[in-house]
C-alpha positions in Angstrom: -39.8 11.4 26.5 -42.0 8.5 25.2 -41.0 5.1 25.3 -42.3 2.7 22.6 -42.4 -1.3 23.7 -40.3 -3.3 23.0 -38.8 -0.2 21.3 -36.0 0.4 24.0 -34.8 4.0 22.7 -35.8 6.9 24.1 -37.9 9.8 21.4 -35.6 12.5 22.1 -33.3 14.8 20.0 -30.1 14.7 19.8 -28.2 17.4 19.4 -24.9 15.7 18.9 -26.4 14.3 16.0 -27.6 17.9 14.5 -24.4 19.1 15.1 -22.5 17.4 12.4 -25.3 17.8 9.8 -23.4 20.6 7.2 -25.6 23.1 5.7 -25.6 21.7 1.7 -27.8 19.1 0.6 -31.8 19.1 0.3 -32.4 15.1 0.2 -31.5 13.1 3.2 -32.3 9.7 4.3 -31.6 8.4 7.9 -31.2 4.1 8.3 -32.2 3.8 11.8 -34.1 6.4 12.0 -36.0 5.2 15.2 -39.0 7.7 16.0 -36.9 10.8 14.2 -36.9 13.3 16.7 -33.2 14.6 15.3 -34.9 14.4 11.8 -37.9 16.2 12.7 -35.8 19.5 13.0 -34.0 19.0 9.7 -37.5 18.9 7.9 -38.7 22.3 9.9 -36.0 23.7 8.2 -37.5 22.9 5.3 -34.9 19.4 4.0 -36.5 16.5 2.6 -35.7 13.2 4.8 -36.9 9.7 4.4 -36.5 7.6 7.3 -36.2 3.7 7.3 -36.2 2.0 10.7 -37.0 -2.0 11.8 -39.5 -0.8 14.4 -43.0 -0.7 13.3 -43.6 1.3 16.1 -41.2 4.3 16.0 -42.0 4.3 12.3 -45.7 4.9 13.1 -44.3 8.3 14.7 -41.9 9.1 12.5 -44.6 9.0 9.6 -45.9 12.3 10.9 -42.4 14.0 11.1 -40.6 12.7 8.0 -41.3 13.4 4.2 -41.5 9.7 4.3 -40.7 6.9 6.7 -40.7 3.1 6.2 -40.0 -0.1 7.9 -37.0 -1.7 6.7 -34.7 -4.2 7.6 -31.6 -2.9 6.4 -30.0 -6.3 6.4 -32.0 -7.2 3.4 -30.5 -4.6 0.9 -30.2 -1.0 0.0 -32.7 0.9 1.5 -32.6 3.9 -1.0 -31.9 4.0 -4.8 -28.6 4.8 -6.1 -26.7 8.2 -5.9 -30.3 9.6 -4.7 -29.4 11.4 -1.4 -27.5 14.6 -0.9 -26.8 13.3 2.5 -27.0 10.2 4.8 -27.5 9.8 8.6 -26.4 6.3 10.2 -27.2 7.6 13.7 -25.8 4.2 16.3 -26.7 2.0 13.6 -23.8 0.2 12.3 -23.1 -1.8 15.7 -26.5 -3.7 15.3 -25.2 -5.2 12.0 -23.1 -8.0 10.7 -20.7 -7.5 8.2 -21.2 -4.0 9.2 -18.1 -2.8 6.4 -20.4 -4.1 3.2 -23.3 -2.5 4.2 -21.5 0.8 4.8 -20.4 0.6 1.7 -23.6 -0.2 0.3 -25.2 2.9 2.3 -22.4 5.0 1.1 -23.7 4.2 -2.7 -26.8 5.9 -2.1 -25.3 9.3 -1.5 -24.2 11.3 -4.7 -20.5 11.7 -5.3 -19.5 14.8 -3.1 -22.7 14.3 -0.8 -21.8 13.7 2.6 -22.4 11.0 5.3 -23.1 11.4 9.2 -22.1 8.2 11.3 -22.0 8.3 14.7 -20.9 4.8 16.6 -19.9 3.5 20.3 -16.0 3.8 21.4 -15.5 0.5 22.5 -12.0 2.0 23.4 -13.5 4.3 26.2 -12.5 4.0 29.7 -15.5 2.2 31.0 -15.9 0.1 28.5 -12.0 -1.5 29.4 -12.9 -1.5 32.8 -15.3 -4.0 32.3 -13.4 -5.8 29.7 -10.2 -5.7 31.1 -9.9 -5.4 35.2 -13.7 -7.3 35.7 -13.0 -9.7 32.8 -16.4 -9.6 31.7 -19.1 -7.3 29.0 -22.4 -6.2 31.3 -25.8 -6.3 28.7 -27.6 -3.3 29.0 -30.6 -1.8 26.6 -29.1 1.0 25.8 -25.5 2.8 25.8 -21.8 1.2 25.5 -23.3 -1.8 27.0 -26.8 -2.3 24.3 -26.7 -6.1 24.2 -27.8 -5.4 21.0 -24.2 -4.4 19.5 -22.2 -7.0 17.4 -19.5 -4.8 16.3 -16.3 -3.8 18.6 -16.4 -0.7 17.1 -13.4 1.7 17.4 -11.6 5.0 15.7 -9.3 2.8 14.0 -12.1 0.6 12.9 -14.8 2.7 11.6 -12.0 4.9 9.5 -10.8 1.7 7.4 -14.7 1.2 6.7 -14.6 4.7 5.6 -11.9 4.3 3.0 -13.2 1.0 1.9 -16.6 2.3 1.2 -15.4 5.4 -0.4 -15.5 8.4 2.0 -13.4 10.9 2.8 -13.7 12.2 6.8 -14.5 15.8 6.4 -14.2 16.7 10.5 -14.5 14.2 13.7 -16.1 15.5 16.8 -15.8 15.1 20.6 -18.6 13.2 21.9 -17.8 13.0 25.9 -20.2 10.8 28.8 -23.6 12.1 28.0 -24.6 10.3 31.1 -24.2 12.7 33.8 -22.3 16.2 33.8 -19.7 14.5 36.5 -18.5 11.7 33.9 -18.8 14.0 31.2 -16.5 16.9 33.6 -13.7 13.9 34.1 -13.6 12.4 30.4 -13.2 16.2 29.1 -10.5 16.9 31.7 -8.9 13.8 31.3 -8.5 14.4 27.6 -7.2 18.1 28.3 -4.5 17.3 30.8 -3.0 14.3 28.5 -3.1 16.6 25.6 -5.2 14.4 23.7 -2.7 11.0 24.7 -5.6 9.5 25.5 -8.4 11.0 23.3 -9.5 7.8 21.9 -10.1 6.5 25.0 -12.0 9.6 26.4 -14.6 9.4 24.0 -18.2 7.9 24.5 -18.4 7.9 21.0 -16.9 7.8 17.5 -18.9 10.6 15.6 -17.2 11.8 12.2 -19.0 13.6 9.3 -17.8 11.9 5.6 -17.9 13.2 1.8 -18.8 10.6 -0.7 -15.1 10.5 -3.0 -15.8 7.3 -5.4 
């Protein structure tokens, strides 16, 4: 795994992402696209993906695994034309930004009607996370994770499906996304979920990860 400075995200692929990509659609963008390992395998399999990212260096990679890559601060506008994409990946990118509900809605616009939209964000709602905020009072800063000290947005289930309806999509099928950090965390989130008969999914999950269909 390479690291790119000041880059602070690891060039690795991510099958959790992959997972929740569905079979249709032959033009994808990614926002956020960081070096595009994920992406790389969609374009072996023959899809056409542009990638737009903020770092000039993971773009510099992803040039040479993407049908196209740019920098682009997303912040500053639409980064693809109108109804252009058959499908859209926001991979950890919508707790970077503020007013994180207009630009979803903006992103959303560049998917065709019926095209579909992957968004994958932290559960501020998971166990560790109200640990920290509730029993030690406080929010660590990390580079990465739960904790990036990069996030703006308390994101949670709740949250991110009234962005959803607000930007016109529909959520197709929401996945489990359990501690990737470890197979012990990830073995006591799972079981916790199981025994509670999913009481207290929303707090078992290291992430909110849904897949979307563009309605309006």
């Amino acid at each position: 795994m390479e690291q790119i400075a000041p880059y602070p995200y690891t060039d690795v692929c991510r099958d959790d992402i992959l997972r929740m990509i569905p079979a249709d659609g032959a033009i994808l963008g990614s926002i956020g696209c960081g070096t595009a390992a994920s992406e790389a395998v969609l374009v072996a399999k023959g899809r056409i993906v542009h990638g737009v990212d903020v770092s000039e260096g993971a773009i510099r990679i992803a040039r040479g695994r993407l049908t196209t890559a740019r920098v682009f601060d997303v912040n500053n506008g639409q980064p693809f034309a109108r109804d252009s994409l058959d499908g859209l990946i926001l991979a950890d990118v919508l707790e970077h930004m503020p007013a994180a509900w207009d630009a979803l809605r903006s992103f959303a616009e560049c998917v065709r009607i019926g095209g579909w939209v992957v968004i994958s964000v932290p559960n501020m709602l998971y166990l560790e996370a109200l640990y920290h905020l509730i029993w030690r009072r406080d929010w660590p800063e990390k580079d990465t994770g739960i904790f990036d000290r990069t996030h703006i947005q308390f994101m949670t289930p709740r949250r991110l499906t009234r962005w959803c309806v607000a930007a016109g999509l529909e959520t197709a099928k929401s996945y489990c996304r359990y501690d990737p950090n470890g197979p012990r965390r990830r073995r006591a989130s799972r079981l916790l979920d199981r025994v509670t008969c999913g009481l207290l999914h929303d707090f078992c999950m290291y992430q909110i990860q849904v897949c979307c269909r563009r309605v309006r």
